[in-house]
C-alpha positions in Angstrom: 21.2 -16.1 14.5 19.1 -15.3 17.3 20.9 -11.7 17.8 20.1 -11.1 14.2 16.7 -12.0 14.9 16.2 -9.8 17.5 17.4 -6.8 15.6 15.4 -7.6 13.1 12.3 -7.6 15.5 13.2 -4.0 17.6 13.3 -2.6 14.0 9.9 -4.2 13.1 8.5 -2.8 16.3 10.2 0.4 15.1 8.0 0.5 11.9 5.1 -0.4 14.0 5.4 2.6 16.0 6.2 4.8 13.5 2.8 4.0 11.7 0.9 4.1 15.3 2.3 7.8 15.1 1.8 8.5 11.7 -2.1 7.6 12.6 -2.3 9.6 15.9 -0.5 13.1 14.0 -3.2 12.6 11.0 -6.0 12.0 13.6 -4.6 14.9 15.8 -4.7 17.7 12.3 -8.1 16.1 11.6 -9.4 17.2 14.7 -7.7 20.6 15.5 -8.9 21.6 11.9 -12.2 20.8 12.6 -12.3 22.5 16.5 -10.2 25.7 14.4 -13.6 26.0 11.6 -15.6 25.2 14.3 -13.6 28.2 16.3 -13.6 26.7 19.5 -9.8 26.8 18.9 -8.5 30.0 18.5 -4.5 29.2 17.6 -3.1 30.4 14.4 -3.4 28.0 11.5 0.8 27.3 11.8 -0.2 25.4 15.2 -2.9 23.7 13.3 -0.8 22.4 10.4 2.3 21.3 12.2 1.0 17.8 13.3 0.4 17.9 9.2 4.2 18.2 8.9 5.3 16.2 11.6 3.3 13.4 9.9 5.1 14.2 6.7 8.3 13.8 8.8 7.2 10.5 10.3 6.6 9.0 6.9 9.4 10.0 4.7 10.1 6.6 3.9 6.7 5.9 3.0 5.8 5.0 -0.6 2.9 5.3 -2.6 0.9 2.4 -3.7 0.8 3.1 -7.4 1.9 1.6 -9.9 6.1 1.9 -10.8 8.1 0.3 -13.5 10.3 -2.9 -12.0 13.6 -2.1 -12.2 16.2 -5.3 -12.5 19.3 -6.2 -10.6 17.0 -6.0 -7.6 16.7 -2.1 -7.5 14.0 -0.7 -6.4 13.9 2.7 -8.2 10.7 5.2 -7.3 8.9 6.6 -10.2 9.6 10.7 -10.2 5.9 11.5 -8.7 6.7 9.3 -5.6 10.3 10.9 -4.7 8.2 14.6 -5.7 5.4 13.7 -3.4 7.1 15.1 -0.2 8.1 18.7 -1.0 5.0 19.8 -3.5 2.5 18.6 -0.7 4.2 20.0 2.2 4.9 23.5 -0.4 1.0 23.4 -1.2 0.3 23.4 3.1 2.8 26.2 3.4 1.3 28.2 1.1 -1.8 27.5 2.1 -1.3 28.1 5.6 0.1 31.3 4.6 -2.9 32.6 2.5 -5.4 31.5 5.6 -3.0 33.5 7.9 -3.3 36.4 4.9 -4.9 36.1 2.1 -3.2 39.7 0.7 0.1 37.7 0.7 -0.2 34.7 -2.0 -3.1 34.7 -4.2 -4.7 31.6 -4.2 -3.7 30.2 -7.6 -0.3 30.0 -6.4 -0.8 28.2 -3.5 -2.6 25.5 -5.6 0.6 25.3 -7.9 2.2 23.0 -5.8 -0.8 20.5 -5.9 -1.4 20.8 -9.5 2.2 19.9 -10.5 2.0 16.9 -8.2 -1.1 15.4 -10.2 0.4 16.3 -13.4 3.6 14.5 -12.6 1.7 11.4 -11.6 -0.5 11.5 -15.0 2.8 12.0 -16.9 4.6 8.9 -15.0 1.6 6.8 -15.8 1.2 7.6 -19.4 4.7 6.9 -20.2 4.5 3.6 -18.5 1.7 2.5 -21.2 2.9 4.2 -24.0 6.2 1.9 -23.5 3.7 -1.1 -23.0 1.4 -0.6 -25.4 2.2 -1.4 -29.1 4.3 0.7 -31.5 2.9 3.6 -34.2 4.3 1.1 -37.1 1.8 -2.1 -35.2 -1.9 -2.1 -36.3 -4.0 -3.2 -33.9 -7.8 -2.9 -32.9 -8.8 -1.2 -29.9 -10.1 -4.3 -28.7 -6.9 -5.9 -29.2 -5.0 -3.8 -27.3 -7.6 -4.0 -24.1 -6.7 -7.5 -24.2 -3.1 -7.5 -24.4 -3.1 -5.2 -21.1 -3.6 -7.2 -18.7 -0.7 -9.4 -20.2 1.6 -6.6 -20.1 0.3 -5.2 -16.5 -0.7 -1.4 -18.3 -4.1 -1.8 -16.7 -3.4 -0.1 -13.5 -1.7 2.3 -15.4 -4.0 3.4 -17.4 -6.5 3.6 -14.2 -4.4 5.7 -12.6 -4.2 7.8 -15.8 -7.4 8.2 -16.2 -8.5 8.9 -12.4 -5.9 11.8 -13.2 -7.4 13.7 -15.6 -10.6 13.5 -13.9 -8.2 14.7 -10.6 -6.5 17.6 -12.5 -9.9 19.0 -14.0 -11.3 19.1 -10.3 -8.7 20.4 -8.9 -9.0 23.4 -11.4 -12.4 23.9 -11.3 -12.0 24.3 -7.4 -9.5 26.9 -7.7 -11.5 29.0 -9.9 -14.7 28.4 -7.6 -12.8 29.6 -4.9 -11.3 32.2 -6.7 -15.0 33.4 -8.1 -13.7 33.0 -11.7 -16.4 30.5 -12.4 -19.7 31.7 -11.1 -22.2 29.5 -13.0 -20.1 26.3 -11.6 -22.0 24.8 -8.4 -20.5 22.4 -6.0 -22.6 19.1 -7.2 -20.6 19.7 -10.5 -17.2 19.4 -8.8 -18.5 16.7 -6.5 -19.3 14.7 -10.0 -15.3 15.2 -11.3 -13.7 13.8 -7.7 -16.0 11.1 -8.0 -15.3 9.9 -11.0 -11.7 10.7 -10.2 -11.7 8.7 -7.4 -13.9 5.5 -8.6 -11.0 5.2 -11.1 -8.4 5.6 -8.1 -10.5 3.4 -6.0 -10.2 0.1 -9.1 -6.1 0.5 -8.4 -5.7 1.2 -4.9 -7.9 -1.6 -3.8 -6.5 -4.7 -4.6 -3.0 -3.3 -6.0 0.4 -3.9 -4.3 3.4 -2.3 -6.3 6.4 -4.3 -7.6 8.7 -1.7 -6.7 8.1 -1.2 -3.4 7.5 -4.7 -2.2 9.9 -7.1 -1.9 8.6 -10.1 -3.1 6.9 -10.4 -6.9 2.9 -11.9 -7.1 4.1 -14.0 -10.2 4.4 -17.7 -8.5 7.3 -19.4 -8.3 7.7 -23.0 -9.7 7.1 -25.1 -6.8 9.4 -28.0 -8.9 11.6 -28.0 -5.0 10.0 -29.5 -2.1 11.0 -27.0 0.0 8.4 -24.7 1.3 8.3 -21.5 4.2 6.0 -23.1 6.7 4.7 -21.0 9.5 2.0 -20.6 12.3 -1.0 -19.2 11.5 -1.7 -17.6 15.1 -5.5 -17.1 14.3 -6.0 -21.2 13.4 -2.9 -22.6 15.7 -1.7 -24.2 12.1 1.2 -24.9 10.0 0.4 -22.7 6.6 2.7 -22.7 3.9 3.6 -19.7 2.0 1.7 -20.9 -1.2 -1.6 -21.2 1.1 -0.9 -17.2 2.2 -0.5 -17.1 -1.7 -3.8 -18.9 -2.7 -5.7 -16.9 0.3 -4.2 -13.3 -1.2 -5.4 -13.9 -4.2 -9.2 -15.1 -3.9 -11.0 -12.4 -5.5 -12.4 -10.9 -2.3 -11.5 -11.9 1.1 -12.2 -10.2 4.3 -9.5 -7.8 4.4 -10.5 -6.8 1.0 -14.8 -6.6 2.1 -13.0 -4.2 4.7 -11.2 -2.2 2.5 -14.8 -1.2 0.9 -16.1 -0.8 4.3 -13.1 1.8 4.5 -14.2 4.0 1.3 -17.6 4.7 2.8 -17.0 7.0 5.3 -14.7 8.8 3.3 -17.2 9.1 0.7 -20.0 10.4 2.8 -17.7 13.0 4.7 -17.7 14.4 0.6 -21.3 14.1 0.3 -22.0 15.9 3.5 -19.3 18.7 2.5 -20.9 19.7 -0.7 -24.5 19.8 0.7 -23.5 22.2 3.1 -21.3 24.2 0.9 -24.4 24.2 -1.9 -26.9 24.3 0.9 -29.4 22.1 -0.8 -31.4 21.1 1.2 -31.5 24.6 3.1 -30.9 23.0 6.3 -27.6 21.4 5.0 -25.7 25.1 5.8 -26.8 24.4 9.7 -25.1 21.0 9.9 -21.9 21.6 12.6 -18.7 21.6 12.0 -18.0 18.5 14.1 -20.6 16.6 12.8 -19.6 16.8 9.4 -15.9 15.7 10.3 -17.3 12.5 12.1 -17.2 10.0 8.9 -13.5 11.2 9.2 -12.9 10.7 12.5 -14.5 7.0 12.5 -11.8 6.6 9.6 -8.7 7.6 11.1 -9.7 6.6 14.2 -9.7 2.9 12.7 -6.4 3.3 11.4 -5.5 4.4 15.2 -6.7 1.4 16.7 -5.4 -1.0 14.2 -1.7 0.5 14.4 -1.6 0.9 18.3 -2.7 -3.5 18.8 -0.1 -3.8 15.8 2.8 -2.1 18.0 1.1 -3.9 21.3 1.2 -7.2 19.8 4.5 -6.5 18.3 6.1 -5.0 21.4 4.2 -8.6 23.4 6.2 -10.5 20.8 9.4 -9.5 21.3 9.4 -9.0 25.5 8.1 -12.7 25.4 10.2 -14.6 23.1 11.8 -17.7 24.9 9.3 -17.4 27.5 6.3 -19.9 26.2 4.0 -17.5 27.2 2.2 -17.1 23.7 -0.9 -19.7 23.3 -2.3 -17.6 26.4 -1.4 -14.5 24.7 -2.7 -15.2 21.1 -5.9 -17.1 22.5 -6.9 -13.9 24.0 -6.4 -11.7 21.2 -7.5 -13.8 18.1 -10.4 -12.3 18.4 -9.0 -8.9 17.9 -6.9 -10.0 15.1 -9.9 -11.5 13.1 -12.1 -8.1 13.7 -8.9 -5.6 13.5 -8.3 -7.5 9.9 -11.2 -6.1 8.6 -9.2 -2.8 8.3 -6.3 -3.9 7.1 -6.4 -3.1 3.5 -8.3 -0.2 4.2 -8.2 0.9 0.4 -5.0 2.0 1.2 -7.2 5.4 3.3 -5.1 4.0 6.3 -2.1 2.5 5.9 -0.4 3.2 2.8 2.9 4.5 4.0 2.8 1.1 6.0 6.1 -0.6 5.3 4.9 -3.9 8.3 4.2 -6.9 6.2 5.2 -10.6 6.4 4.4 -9.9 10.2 3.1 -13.9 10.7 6.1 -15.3 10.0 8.5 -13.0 11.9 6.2 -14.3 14.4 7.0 -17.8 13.9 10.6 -16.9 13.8 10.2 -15.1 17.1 8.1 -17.9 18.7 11.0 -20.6 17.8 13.8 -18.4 18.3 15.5 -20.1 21.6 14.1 -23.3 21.2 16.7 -26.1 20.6 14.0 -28.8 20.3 10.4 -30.9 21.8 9.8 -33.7 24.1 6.9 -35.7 23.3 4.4 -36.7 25.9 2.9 -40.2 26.8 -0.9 -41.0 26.4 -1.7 -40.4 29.7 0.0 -37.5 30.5 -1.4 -35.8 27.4 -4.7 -37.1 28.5 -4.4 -35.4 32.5 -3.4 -32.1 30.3 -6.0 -28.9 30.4 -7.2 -27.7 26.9 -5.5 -24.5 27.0 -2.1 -26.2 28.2 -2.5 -28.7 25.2 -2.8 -26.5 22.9 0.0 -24.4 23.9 2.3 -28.0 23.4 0.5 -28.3 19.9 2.1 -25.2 18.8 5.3 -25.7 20.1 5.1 -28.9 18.6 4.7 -27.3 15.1 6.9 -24.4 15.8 9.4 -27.5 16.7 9.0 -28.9 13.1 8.6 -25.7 10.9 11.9 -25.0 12.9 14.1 -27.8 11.1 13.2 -26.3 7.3 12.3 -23.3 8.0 15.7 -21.5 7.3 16.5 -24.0 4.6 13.3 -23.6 2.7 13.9 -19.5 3.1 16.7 -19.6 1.4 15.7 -21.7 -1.4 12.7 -19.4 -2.0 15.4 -16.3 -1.9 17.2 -18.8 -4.9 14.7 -19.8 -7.1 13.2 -15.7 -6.9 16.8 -14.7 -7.5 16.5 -16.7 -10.8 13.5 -16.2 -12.0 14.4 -12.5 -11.5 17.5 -13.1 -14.0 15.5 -15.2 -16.6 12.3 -13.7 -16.6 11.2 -10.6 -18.8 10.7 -7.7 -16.6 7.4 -6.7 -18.3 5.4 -9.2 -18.2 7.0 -11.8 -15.7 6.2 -14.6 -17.5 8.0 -15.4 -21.0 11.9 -15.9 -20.3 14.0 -13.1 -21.9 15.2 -14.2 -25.2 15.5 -10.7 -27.1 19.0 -8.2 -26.8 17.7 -4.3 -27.9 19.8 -2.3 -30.1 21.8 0.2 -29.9 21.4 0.0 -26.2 22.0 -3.8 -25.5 19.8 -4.5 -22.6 18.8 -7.7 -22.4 15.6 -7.5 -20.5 12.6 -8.3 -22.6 10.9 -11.2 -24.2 10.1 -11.9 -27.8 6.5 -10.5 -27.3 6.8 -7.6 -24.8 9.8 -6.3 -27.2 7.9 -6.1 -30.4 5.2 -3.6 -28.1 8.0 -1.5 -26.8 9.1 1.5 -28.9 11.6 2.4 -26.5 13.2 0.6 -24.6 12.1 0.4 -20.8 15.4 0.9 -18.5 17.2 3.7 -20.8 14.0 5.2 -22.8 16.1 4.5 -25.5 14.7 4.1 -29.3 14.8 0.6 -30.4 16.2 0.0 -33.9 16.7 -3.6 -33.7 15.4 -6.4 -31.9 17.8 -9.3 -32.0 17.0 -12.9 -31.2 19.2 -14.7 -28.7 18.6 -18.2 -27.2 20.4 -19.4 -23.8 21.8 -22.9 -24.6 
C-alpha cells in the first residue's frame, strides 16, 4: 500500500510540474512577443513562437473546461472540439508565423482558417448537446417553459457556450477583414464590443463550471444513507473535514477561490481595453502608450499562474521528501499563509489553470501524512501540559491523522461503491431520476421517463427514437 502510494504521489508531483512549466513557456511567449513588437528583440518570429509550441506539447493531455456529454460505463469520451483543439491552434500559429515571416506567402484569410474552424466546431458541439436536451418538434412548449426545464436537464452551460460563440465567430471575422482592409468603415471599439459580449457569455460558464467528462467524480450528492465518510486534514485549520464539508464549501455561491477567479478576469480585460485604444488611438495619446506597458495586465496574470504552480510543485515535492518524517506541523504552520493568499488564484476563471489535471491535492496529503504510521500513543496530563504550542499541535494532527487512518480506506471504497451505483441506476442526463425507459430501435437503456420524452435522438448513438418503452427494475 505504501509503494502504491508513493507512486501515486511522484506522479502527482509529475502533473505539478508539468503545469509549473506549462505557466513558465506561456509567461516566456508573453514576454518575448512583447520585447519582439517592442523590437528590442530582433530574432525571427519561429524563435518567438516555439515556447508557444512547446507549451502545446506540455499540455497535450490537457482538457478544456467546457461542457461535454457524460458518457456511461465510466468512459470518459472528449467532445470532437476538445480532441481538434491541438492541431487547428498550433496550424493557425504556423501559419501565422509564416505570414509575419512573409506576408507574400499565405494571405491572411488562410491563416485565420484554422482558428475559424476551431470556433465553429465548438458552436456545433454545443448546439447539438441542447438540441438532444431540449424538447422534440412534435412537444409544444413555451419559451418560458423550456428556460425552466434547462437547468434540470444541465443545457444551460450549453447554450452559454453557444451563444459566446457566435458572438466569438462574428469577431473573429470582422478582425480578419479589418486586417485585411476589406472593411474600412469598421473601427476597433466595434470589435472590442463583439469579444466582449463573446466573452461575458464565456465568462457565466468558465467560472464556476467543472465538466463531467473530464473530472472524475460527479457534483450530484451521493445518499449519505452509509456511515461511512472520507475524512481528511484540512492543513489550513489543522481539522478533520469530511468530504461532504469540501462538498458543502464548493458549492456556496461564491467563496474565495471563486472572488479570485473575478479578480483574475480584470487584468485580462484591461490588457483589451488598453489594445484597442492604442490601435483606434482615441485618445490621441493612446498610440504613444509602450509596448511593455500595455503587456503588463498580462504579465501580472500569468505571472500569478507562475507563482501559484511553482508553491504547488514546492509543496508537493516537501510532501513527498518528508513523509514518515513528522516534520509537517512546522512545515504547514509556515506556509498556511501562503495557501490562504495563493487560493485566491485558484479558480482563476480558468485564465490560469485550465489544462490543470492536480485536484483532490488535500487528501493525497492526508494519505501522504499517515502513510508509515502504524498507530498513536496518548500522553498524560502533565506531560501534555510541559508540551510547547507548536509541538502540541503537531501531536493534535497526528492524533487525527491516527483516526482518519482506521476508515479512511474503508470509507474510500464505499464512496467508489455507492458512485459506481448511482452511475448504473441513475439517468445520464439529468443525474437524478433513476433510468426506467429502454429506446427503440437502438436499445440503450440510459434515460429516465422525463429526459426521454425531450430527446429526439437518442444521446450515446444519435440514433432516432421511435419508441420509448417503459421498464421497471423489480
Amino acid at each position: 500500500m505504501l509503494v502504491q502510494r508513493r507512486v501515486m504521489s511522484w506522479r502527482r508531483v509529475w502533473k505539478s510540474f508539468q503545469a509549473a512549466s506549462a505557466h513558465c513557456l506561456l509567461f516566456s511567449f508573453t514576454l518575448l512577443l512583447a520585447l519582439k513588437l517592442d523590437h528590442v528583440v530582433s530574432h525571427s518570429w519561429w524563435f518567438v513562437f516555439a515556447p508557444l509550441w512547446l507549451f502545446h506539447a506540455v499540455i497535450a493531455r490537457g482538457r478544456f473546461s467546457l461542457p461535454a456529454p457524460s458518457m456511461p460505463h465510466d468512459r470518459h469520451w472528449a467532445p470532437f472540439h476538445s480532441v481538434m483543439a491541438t492541431p487547428l491552434l498550433v496550424a493557425f500559429e504556423i501559419l501565422l508565423c509564416v505570414h509575419l515571416e512573409d506576408k507574400y506567402v499565405v494571405d491572411l484569410k488562410i491563416v485565420f482558417l484554422p482558428l475559424l474552424a476551431f470556433e465553429v466546431a465548438i458552436l456545433i458541439d454545443n448546439v447539438r448537446m441542447c438540441r438532444t436536451l431540449m424538447p422534440g418538434d412534435e412537444e409544444t412548449m413555451s419559451d418560458e417553459a423550456i428556460w425552466e426545464t434547462l437547468p434540470v436537464i444541465k443545457a444551460r452551460q450549453h447554450f452559454w457556450v453557444s451563444i459566446s460563440m457566435v458572438f466569438f465567430i462574428a469577431a473573429t471575422t470582422f478582425t480578419l477583414l479589418k486586417l485585411c482592409g476589406d472593411v474600412a468603415a469598421l473601427g476597433w471599439w466595434d470589435l472590442f464590443i463583439n469579444f466582449g459580449i463573446a466573452e461575458c457569455f464565456a465568462f457565466l460558464v468558465c467560472t464556476k463550471w467543472s465538466n463531467q467528462s473530464i473530472h472524475r467524480y460527479s457534483h450530484i450528492p451521493e445518499p449519505s444513507s452509509s456511515s461511512m465518510v472520507v475524512r481528511y486534514l484540512d492543513w489550513n485549520r489543522g481539522l478533520v473535514v469530511t468530504a461532504d464539508d469540501e462538498h458543502q464549501q464548493s458549492n456556496r455561491i461564491c467563496g474565495l477561490q471563486d472572488i479570485g477567479g473575478h479578480v483574475m478576469k480584470i487584468p485580462f480585460v484591461t490588457f483589451q481595453i488598453i489594445l484597442f485604444m492604442r490601435l483606434e488611438g482615441t485618445p490621441a495619446s493612446a498610440k504613444n502608450i509602450p509596448i511593455l506597458v500595455l503587456f503588463v495586465p498580462l504579465f501580472l496574470l500569468q505571472g500569478a499562474g507562475v507563482l501559484f504552480a511553482m508553491y504547488r510543485l514546492v509543496e508537493k515535492s516537501v510532501l513527498l521528501i518528508n513523509s514518515g518524517s513528522g516534520s509537517y506541523g512546522r512545515y504547514f504552520t509556515a506556509t498556511s499563509s501562503a495557501r490562504e493568499f495563493l487560493g485566491f488564484f485558484q479558480h482563476g476563471a480558468r485564465l490560469l489553470g485550465w489544462w490543470s489535471i492536480d485536484e483532490g491535492s488535500r487528501e493525497e496529503q492526508a494519505r501522504l501524512y499517515s502513510g508509515e504510521a502504524t498507530g498513536y500513543n496518548t500522553f498524560s496530563p502533565e506531560v501534555v501540559k510541559k508540551m510547547p504550542k507548536s509541538d502540541l499541535v503537531e501531536e493534535i494532527w497526528r492524533l487525527q491523522a491516527a483516526l482518519s487512518e482506521q476508515t479512511d480506506i474503508t470509507s474510500y471504497s464505499q464512496q467508489e461503491y455507492e458512485r459506481l451505483q448511482n452511475e448504473k441506476i441513475l439517468c445520464r442526463v439529468c443525474f437524478e431520476d433513476p433510468i426506467n425507459v429502454v429506446l427503440l430501435p437502438c436499445r440503450h437503456h440510459v434515460l429516465c421517463s422525463t429526459c426521454c420524452e425531450k430527446c429526439k435522438k437518442c444521446p450515446i448513438c444519435r440514433v432516432l427514437i421511435e419508441e420509448r418503452m417503459p421498464v421497471y427494475d423489480v
